[in-house]
N, C-alpha and C positions, 0 to 999 in steps of 0.2 A: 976222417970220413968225408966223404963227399957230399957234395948241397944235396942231391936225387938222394942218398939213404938218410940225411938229417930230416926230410920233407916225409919219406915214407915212415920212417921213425914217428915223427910226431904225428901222422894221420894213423899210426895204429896204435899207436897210446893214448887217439882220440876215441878211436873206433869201440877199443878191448874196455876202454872204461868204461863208454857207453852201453855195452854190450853185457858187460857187468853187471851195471844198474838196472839193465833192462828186460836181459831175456833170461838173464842167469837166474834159475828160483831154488837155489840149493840152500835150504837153513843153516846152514853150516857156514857158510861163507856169509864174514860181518861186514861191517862195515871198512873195506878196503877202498885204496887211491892207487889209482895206475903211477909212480913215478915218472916216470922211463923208460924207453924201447930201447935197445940198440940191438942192430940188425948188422948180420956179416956182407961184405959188399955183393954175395952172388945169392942174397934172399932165401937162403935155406932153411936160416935157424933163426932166432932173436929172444936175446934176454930179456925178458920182462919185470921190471923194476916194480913192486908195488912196496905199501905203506899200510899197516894194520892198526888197526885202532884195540886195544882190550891186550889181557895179561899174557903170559907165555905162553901158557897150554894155549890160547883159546888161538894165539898167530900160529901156532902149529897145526890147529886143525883146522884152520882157515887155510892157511899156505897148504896144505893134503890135500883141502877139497877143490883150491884152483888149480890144482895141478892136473887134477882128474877132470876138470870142466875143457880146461885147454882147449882141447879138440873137436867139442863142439863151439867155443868161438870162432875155432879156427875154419870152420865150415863156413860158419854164418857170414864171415868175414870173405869167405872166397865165392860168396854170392853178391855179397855188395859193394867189392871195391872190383875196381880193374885192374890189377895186379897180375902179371903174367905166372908169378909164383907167390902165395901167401907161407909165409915161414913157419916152422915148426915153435914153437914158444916155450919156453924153460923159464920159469915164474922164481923167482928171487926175492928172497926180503929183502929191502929195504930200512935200515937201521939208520940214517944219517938224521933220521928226526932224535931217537932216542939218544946218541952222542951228543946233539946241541943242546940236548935237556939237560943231561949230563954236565957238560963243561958252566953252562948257564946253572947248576945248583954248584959247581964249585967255585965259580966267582962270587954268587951270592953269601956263599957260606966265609969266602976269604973276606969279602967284604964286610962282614959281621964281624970277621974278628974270633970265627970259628976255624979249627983245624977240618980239613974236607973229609967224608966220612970217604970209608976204603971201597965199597962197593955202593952202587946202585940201588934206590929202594926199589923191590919188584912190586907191582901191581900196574897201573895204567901206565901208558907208554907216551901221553902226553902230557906237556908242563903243564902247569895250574897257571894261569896268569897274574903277573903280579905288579904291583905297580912300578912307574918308570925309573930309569933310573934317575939318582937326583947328581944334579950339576952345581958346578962353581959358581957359586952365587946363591943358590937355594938354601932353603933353613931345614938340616939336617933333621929339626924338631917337629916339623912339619907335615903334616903327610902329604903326597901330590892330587897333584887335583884332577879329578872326575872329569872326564870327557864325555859329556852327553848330547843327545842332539839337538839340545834347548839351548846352548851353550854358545854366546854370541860368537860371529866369525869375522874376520876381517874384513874391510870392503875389497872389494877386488878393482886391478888398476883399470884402468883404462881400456878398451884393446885399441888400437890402430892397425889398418892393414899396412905398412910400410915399416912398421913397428920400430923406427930409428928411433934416441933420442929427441924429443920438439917437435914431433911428427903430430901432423892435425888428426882430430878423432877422425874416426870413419864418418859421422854423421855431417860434417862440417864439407866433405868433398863430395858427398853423395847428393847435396842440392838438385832438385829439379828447379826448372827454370832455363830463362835466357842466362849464357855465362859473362860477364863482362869481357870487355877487351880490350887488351893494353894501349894506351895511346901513347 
């Protein structure tokens, strides 16, 4: 692809998501994530990557009702960009979330010491989140610790603008005043 269809890419997986959220009021259509555009180099057509939240039936009738919306984003869109041709839109699931869920329960299940189950449990299409994983050095028996926002932080370095090694802070070169002068 070239840089000009990367760019119009990404401004209409700006635009379609926006457009989504905003003007689209179909109850049908849940909560979806624009993934992805990709557009052919003479702006005809373009795949539209999205990401569905909720069980099978419900990404199917979600995926039916954007398909049927298309064409009025597609209006809306060739009123507010300036695009010599706004593309036709062919709306695609999105599944690359549900594989990392995936592979992410059969590591977990290998790591337990379980055999991985053969298929996928169906209902929601997002992982539960779980705690990290533990490292060489950590107490297996342990559980890992809570990230909260109360949670003290590091002090942060220094910055200097020249940011070498031995470099003086900023505040040390920023002096107002007369500057000395070598003799």
């Amino acid at each position: 692809m070239t840089q000009r269809t990367d760019k119009i890419d990404e401004l209409l997986r700006q635009e379609i998501g926006q457009a989504l959220e905003r003007e689209v009021t179909d109850p049908r259509i849940g909560f979806v994530t624009v993934t992805n555009v990709e557009t052919v180099p003479d702006l005809s057509r373009a795949r539209v990557w999205v990401s569905i939240i909720g069980s099978a039936d419900e990404r199917k009738r979600t995926l039916a009702a954007l398909k049927r919306a298309m064409p009025f984003i597609r209006h809306g869109l060739g009123k507010k960009l300036s695009l010599r041709r706004i593309p036709e839109f062919d709306v695609r699931l999105d599944d690359t979330i549900e594989r990392g869920t995936r592979v992410l329960q059969i590591l977990n299940e290998i790591s337990a010491g379980q055999s991985p189950e053969a298929a996928p449990a169906e209902g929601e299409s997002l992982p539960t989140p779980v705690a990290r994983f533990h490292r060489d050095g950590d107490n297996a028996d342990e559980p890992a610790p809570e990230v909260t926002a109360d949670a003290p932080r590091r002090p942060r370095a220094r910055q200097t603008r020249s940011g070498g090694p031995g470099a003086r802070p900023a505040a040390a070169r920023d002096r107002t005043g007369p500057r000395r002068r070598p003799r």
